[in-house]
Each structure stands twice: as C-alpha cells, then as structure tokens.
N, C-alpha and C positions, 0 to 999 in steps of 0.2 A: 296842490297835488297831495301834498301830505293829511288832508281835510276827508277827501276825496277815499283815500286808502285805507284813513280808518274807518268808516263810512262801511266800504267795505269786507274788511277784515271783519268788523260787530255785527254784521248781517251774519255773513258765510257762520261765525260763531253760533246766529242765534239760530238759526236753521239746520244748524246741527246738534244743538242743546232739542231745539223742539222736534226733531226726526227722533232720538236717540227718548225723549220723555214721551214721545207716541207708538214708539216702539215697546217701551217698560207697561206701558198702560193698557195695549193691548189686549183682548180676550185669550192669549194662548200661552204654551206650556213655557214657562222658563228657561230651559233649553233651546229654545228655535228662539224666544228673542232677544238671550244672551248672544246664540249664533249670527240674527239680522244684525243686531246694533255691532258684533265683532266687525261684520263684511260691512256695515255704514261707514264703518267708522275705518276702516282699510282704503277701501276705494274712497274717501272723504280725506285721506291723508296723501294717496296716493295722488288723487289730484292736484291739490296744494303743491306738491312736491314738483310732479311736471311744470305746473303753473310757474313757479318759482324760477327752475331751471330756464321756459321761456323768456322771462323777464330779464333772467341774467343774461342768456345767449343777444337777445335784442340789447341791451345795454354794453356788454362787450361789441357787437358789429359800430353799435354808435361811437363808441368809442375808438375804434381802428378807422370810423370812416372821417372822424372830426381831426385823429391825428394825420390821415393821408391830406384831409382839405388845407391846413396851416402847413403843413411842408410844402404845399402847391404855392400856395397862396406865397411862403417865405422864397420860393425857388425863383418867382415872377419877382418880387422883390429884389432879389439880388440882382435876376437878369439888366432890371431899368436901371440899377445902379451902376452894374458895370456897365451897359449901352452907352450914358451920359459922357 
C-alpha cells in the first residue's frame, strides 16, 4: 500500500510541475499566467485537501466500525461463558 501512495503522490507531483512548466512556457502575457498557475495551483491544493479529508473520514468510520465488530464479537464471548 505504502508502494502504491507514493506512486501516486510522484505523479499527482509531476503533473503539477509539468501543468505549472506549460503554463510559464506559454505564448502569453505574464500576468494571466502568473494568474493560471495562481488558480492551478489553488484548485490543485484544494483538491488534495478534500482528498485528504475523504481518506481520514473513511478511516475514522473503519475505525468505529472494527471497534463496534470486537465489542460484538467480546459481548458473544462473555455471553457462551456465562451460558456454560
């Protein structure tokens, strides 16, 4: 998994290095593509960021759901113990 992320991470990097180096190379005024690469680079962080937040929210549910499954799991435990 960890393989897998940087993997990744080094893309989303390079494709924002070569948007941002296509952007400077461009035929047009320095102004509008100091302005593009601003808004690339905005909405390119901005993404990230949701992304992120997704990742955590999914990893927080797993995490509440793995703790409700072992109190289930320990609650059936005790029950067959007292039965016996």
């Amino acid at each position: 998994m960890k393989d897998n992320s940087k993997v990744i991470v080094n893309l989303l990097a390079g494709v924002a290095v070569g948007a941002a180096l296509g952007i400077l190379f461009a035929p047009t005024k320095g102004r509008n593509s100091r302005r593009k690469i601003d808004l690339f680079f905005t909405n390119f962080s901005d993404t990230l960021i949701d992304n992120a937040e997704n990742q955590y929210n999914l990893l927080d549910n797993f995490k509440d759901g793995l703790k409700y499954a072992v109190r289930e799991r320990l609650e059936q435990q005790r029950a067959k113990l007292i039965g016996k």
